[in-house]
C-alpha positions in Angstrom: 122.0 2.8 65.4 123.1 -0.8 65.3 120.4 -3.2 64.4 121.0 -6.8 63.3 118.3 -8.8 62.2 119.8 -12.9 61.5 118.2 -14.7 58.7 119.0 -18.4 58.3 118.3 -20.8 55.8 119.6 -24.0 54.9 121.4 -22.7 51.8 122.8 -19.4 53.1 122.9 -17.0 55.8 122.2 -14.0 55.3 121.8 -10.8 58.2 120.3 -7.2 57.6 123.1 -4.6 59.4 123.1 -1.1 60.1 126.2 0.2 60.9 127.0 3.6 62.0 129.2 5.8 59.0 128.2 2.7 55.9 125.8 3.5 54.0 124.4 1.3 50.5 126.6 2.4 47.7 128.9 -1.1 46.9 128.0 -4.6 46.3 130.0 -7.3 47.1 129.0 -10.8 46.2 130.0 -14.1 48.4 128.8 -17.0 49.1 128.9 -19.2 52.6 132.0 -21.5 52.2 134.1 -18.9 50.7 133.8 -17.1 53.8 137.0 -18.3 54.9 135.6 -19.0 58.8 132.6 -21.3 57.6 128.9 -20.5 57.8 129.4 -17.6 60.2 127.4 -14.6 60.1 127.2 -12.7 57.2 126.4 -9.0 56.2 124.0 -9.4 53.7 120.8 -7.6 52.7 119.4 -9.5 49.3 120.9 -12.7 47.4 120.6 -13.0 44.1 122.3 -14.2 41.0 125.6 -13.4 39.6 129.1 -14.1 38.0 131.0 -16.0 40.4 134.4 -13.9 38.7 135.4 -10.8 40.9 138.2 -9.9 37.9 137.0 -6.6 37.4 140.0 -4.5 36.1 138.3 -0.9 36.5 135.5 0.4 39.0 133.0 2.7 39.0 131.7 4.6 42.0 129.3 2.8 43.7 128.7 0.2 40.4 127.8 -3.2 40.4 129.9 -5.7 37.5 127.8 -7.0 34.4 127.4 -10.5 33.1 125.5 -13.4 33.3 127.6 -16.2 32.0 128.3 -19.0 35.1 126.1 -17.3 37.2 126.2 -18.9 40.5 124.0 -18.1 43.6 125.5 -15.9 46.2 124.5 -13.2 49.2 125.3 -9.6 48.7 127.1 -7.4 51.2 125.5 -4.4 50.3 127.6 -1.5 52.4 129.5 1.9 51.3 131.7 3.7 53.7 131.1 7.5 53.6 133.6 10.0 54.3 133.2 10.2 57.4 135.8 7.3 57.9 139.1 8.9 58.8 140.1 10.8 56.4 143.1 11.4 58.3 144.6 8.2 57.1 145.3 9.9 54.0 146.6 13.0 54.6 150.6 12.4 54.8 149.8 12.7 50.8 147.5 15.0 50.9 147.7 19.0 50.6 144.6 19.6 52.4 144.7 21.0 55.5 141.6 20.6 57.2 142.1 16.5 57.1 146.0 16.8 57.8 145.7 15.8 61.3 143.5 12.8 63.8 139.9 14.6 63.4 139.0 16.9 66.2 136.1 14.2 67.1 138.7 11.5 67.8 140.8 13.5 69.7 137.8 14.6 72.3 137.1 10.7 72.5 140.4 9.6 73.3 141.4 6.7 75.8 143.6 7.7 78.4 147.2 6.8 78.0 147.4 4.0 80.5 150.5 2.3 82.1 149.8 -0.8 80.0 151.5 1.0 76.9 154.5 1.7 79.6 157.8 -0.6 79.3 161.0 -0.6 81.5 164.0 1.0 80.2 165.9 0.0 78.4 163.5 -2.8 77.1 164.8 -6.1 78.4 165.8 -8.1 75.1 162.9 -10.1 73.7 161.8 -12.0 70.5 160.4 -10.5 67.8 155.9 -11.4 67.8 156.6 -12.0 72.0 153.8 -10.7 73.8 154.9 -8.7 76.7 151.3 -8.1 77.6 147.7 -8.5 76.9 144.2 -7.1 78.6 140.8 -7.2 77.6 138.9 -3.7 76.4 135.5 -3.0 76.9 135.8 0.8 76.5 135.8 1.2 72.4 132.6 2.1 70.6 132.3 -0.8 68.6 129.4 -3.0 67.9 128.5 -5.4 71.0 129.6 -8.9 69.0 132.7 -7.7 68.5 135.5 -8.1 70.9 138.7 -6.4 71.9 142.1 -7.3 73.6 145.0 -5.0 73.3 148.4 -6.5 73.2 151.7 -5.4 73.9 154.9 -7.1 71.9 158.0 -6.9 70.6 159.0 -5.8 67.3 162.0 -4.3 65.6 163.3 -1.1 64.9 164.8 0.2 61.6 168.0 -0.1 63.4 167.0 -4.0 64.3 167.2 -2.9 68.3 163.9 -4.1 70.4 161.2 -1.6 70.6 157.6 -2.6 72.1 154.6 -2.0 69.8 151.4 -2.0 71.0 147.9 -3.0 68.8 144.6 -4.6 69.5 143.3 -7.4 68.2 139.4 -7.7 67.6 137.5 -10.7 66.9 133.8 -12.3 66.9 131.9 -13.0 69.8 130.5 -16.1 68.7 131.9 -19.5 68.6 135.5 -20.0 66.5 135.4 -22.5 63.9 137.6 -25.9 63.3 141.4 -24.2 63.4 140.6 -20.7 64.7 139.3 -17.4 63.1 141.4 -16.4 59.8 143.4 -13.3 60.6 143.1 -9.6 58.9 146.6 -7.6 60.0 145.2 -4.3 59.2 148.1 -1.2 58.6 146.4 2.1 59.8 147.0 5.3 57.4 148.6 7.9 59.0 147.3 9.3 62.4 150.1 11.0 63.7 153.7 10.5 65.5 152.9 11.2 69.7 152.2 9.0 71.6 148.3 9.6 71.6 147.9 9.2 68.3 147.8 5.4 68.3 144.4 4.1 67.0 144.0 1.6 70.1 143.7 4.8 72.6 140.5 6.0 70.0 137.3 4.8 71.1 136.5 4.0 67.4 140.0 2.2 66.8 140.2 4.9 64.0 138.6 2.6 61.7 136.1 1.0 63.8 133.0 0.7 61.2 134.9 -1.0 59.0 137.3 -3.7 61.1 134.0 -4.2 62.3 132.5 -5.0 59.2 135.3 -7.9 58.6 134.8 -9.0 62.3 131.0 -10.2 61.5 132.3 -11.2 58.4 133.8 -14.3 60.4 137.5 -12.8 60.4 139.8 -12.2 63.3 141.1 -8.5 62.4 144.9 -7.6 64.2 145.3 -4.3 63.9 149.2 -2.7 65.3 149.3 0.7 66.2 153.3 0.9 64.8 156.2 0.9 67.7 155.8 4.6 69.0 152.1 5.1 69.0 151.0 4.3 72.2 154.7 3.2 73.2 156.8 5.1 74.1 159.4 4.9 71.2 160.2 7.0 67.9 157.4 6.5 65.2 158.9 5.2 62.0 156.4 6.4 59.9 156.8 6.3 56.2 159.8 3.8 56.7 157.8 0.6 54.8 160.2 -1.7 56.2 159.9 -1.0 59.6 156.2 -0.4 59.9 155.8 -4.0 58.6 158.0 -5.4 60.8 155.6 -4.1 63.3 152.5 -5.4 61.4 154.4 -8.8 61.0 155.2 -9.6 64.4 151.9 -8.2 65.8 150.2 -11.5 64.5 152.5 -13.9 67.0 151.8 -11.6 69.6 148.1 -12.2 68.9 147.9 -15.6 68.7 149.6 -15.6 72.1 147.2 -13.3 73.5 143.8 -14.8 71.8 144.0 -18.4 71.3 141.2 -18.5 69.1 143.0 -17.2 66.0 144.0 -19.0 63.2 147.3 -19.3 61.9 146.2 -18.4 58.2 146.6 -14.5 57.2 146.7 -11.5 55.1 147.9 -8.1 55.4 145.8 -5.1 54.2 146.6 -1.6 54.7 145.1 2.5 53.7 147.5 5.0 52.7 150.5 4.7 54.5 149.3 1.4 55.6 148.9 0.4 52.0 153.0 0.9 51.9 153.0 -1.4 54.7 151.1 -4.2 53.4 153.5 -4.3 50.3 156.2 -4.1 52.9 154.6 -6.9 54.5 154.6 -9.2 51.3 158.3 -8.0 50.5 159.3 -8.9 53.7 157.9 -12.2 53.7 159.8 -12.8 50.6 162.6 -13.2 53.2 160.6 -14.8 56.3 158.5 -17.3 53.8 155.6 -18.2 56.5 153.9 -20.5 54.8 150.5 -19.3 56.6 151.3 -15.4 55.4 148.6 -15.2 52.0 148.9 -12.0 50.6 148.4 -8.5 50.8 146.5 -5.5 50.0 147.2 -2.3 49.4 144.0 0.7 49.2 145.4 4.0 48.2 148.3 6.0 48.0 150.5 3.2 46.8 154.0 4.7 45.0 157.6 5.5 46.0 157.8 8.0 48.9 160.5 9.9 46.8 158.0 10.4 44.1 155.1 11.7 46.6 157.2 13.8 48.3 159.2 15.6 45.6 155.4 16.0 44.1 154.3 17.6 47.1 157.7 20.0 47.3 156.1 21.4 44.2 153.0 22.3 46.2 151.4 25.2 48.0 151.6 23.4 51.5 154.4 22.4 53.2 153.7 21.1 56.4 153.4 17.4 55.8 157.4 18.2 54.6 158.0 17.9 58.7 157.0 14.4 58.4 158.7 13.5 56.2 162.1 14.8 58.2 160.9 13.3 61.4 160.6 10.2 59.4 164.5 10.4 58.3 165.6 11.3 61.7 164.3 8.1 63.0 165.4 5.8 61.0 168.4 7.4 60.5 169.6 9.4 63.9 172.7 11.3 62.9 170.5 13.0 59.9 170.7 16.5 61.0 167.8 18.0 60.8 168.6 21.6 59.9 170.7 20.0 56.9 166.9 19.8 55.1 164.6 22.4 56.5 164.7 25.9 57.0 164.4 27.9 60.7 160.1 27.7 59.5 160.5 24.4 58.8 162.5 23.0 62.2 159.4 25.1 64.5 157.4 22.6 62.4 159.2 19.5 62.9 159.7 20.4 66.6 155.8 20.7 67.0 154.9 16.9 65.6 155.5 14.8 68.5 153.5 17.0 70.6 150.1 16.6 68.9 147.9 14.3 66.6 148.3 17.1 64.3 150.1 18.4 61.4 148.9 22.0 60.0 147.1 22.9 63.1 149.5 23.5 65.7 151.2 26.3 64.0 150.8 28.7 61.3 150.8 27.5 57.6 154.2 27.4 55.3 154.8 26.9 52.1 156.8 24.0 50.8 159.6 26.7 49.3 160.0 28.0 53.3 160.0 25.1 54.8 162.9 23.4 52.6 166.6 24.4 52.1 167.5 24.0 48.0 168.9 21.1 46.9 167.3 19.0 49.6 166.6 16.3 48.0 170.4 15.6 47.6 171.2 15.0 51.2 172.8 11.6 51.5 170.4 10.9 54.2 167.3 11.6 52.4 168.4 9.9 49.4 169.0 6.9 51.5 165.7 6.7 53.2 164.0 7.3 49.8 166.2 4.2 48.3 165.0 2.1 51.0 161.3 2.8 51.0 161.2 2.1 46.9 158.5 -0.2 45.5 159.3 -3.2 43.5 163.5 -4.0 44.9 162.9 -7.3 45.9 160.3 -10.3 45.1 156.8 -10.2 47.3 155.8 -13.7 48.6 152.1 -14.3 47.9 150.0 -12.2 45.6 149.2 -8.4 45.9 145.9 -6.7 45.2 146.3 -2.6 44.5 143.2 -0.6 44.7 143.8 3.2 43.5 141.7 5.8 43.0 141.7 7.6 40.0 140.5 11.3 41.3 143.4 11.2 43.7 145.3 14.5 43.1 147.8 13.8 45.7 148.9 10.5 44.5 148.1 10.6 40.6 147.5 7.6 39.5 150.5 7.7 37.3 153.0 7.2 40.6 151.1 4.2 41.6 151.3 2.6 38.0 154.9 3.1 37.9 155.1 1.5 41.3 153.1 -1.3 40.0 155.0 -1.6 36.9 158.1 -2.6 39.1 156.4 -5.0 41.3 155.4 -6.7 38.1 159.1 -6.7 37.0 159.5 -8.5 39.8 157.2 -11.4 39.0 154.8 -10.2 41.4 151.5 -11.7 41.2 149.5 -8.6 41.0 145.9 -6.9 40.8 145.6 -3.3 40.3 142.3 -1.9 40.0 141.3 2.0 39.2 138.2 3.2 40.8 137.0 5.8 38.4 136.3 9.3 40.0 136.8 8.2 43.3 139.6 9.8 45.9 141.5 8.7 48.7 138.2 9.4 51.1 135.7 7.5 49.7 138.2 4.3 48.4 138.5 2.2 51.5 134.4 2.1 51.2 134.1 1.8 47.2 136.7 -0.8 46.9 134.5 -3.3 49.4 133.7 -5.7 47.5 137.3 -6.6 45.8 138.0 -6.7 48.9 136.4 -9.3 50.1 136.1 -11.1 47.3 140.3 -11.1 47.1 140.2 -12.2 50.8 137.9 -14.8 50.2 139.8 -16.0 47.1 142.8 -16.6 49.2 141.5 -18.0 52.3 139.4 -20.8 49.4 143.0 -21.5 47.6 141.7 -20.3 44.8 144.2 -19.7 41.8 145.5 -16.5 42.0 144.7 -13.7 39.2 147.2 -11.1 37.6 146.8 -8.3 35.3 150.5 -7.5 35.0 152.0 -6.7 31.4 148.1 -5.9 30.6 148.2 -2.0 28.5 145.1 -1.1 29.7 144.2 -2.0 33.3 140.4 -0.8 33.0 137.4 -2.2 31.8 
């Protein structure tokens, strides 16, 4: 059911939504201006007063902040993402095999693989952020003010050789304001490594609900569905650096295809994403677009080293496939058989031909799957080393939501990571949502969200809680 009733006032705007999979768990408190795209619409179901701070170190599921103090008056964006969004996002660290894969609903929804994703070979050289191609899509089950294009653009490979990445870019219906809609670049958790896995060939975009929730928000959202999902090129997944590159050069590409956006941005990413999104901000240490604001990061947020030696030591070792495939494509002489076992190569050979990780086959354990001393292969060791946290300085601040009930990324790995980062003189945010996992995160963590994207998009001085002992309040 998607109802929207628009209340107007001189002092605020403020508009009663029901959207499919959100429910009424989070608050998040904003104001008009701080919108970042004017007085546009805004999801809103009460106003009322409250601190105008959003520096709230530790979370509690579904909890509203205390204090009085400065209280200023704002709108509330009352809305709480169930787990019903795709839970899938998470599952490259996860053990659980009934979310390790695209959900079967997704899958029976999918867009047909059109000739749009299709690109001559070999790919003519290009630019990195030039848009090969653009079209208007009416197809996706999203709400009717929201808009979609899909592009088609260059990027780079881990190898720096041209690959074509695809994406789509979805913004309001109504009119832009004065310098064009402020852009999300949204990194999708994991979804798989064929072709049909990308998130623009899903009627929902994978995370419709919520892209959609930003989109009404005022914000242009550019989400990239990673050079080999949808195109037809190796998926880098895991690989941080090259999955940014993708999410990077996807916003050129979109400001080519949709005039209307703005050329201020952030990055935010889920899981796998969330890797991205500090890839984006380390990578832009390099690039230094002045327009680039920040990143953040929701879940899952530590070395890949450390999540996959953790998950070695697990019952389940399916997602171990990935994490091969992953090698293999960034690094093409890796041999394969060097790592996993005979078990463990039937695996590997089954994940380009499905969304899916554990259900394709039978079920092995981590100890089948890997050969000993895998860990010391130069080539695994290499791709660890270059998808650590925290080697170089990040360009604009970072905001780290983690979850606290997490068991496949302890919260432990993702303080670590954080500690470097701060080492680094990064300006960084980490909040712990107590009792909450990886499924219910993206949902709980709303409103610091929004108020960190609003913050940024204001000017606002940036916040830090790096060197703090303890990060929870």
């Amino acid at each position: 059911m998607n109802s929207i009733r628009k209340l107007e006032s001189l002092g605020a705007v403020t508009v009663d939504v029901e959207i499919p999979g959100l429910g009424n768990c989070a608050a998040m408190e904003t104001s008009v201006d701080e919108l970042g795209a004017g007085p546009n619409l805004m999801k809103a179901a009460s106003v009322f007063r409250a601190p105008p701070s959003p520096a709230i170190l530790h979370r509690s599921r579904c909890s509203r902040p205390h204090g009085a103090g400065g209280a200023v008056l704002v709108a509330a964006l009352v809305i709480c993402l169930t787990p019903a969004m795709p839970l899938a996002s998470h599952e490259a660290f996860s053990q659980n095999p009934t979310v390790a894969r695209a959900t079967a609903s997704e899958l029976r929804r999918a867009l047909p693989l059109t000739d749009f994703y299709d690109t001559r070979k070999p790919l003519p050289a290009g630019k990195p952020g030039e848009l090969i191609r653009s079209e208007r899509f009416d197809d996706y089950a999203l709400p009717p003010e929201v808009s979609a294009v899909r592009i088609l653009y260059y990027s780079r490979s881990a190898m720096g050789e041209d690959v074509a990445a695809s994406g789509v870019v979805l913004i309001p219906g109504a009119r832009p304001p004065a310098g064009g809609w402020p852009v999300i670049a949204w990194a999708h958790g994991f979804s798989g490594a064929a072709r049909q896995c990308a998130p623009s060939l899903m009627r929902s975009v994978y995370y419709g609900p919520f892209l959609s929730m930003y989109v009404n928000l005022g914000y242009a959202v550019v989400a990239t569905d990673y050079a080999g999902l949808g195109t037809d090129f190796r998926n880098a997944l895991m690989d941080m650096r090259s999955n940014a590159m993708d999410v990077i050069y996807s916003i050129p590409a979109a400001r080519a295809a949709v005039p209307q956006l703005g050329a201020r941005w952030v990055a935010m990413g889920e899981s796998l994403g969330g890797l991205a999104a500090v890839g984006v901000a380390e990578l832009e240490g390099e690039i230094r677009d002045a327009n680039y604001l920040g990143s953040i990061a929701v879940s899952g947020v530590a070395d890949v080293k450390d999540v996959y030696e953790h998950l070695a030591e697990g019952p389940s070792g399916s997602l171990l496939a990935l994490l091969a495939y992953a090698i293999r494509t960034v690094y093409p002489q890796f041999e394969v058989g060097d790592m996993l076992t005979e078990k463990g190569v039937a695996a590997y050979q089954r994940i380009e031909k499905a969304c899916s990780v554990t259900n394709t086959g039978p079920e092995v354990s981590a100890g089948e799957m890997l050969k000993p001393n895998w860990e010391n292969n130069s080539f695994v060791k290499q791709f660890f080393s270059r998808n650590a946290l925290g080697q170089k300085p990040a360009q604009g601040p970072l905001l780290v939501i983690s979850g606290e009930a997490d068991s496949a990324v302890p919260i432990a790995m993702t303080a670590q990571a954080v500690g470097r980062l701060c080492r680094e003189g990064d300006r960084v945010q980490f909040y712990k949502y107590e009792d909450v996992g990886p499924a219910g995160l993206l949902g709980n963590s709303v409103r610091d969200q929004i108020s960190w994207i609003q913050a940024r998009f204001a000017g606002q001085p940036v916040a830090s809680n790096c060197g703090e002992k303890n990060q929870k309040k």
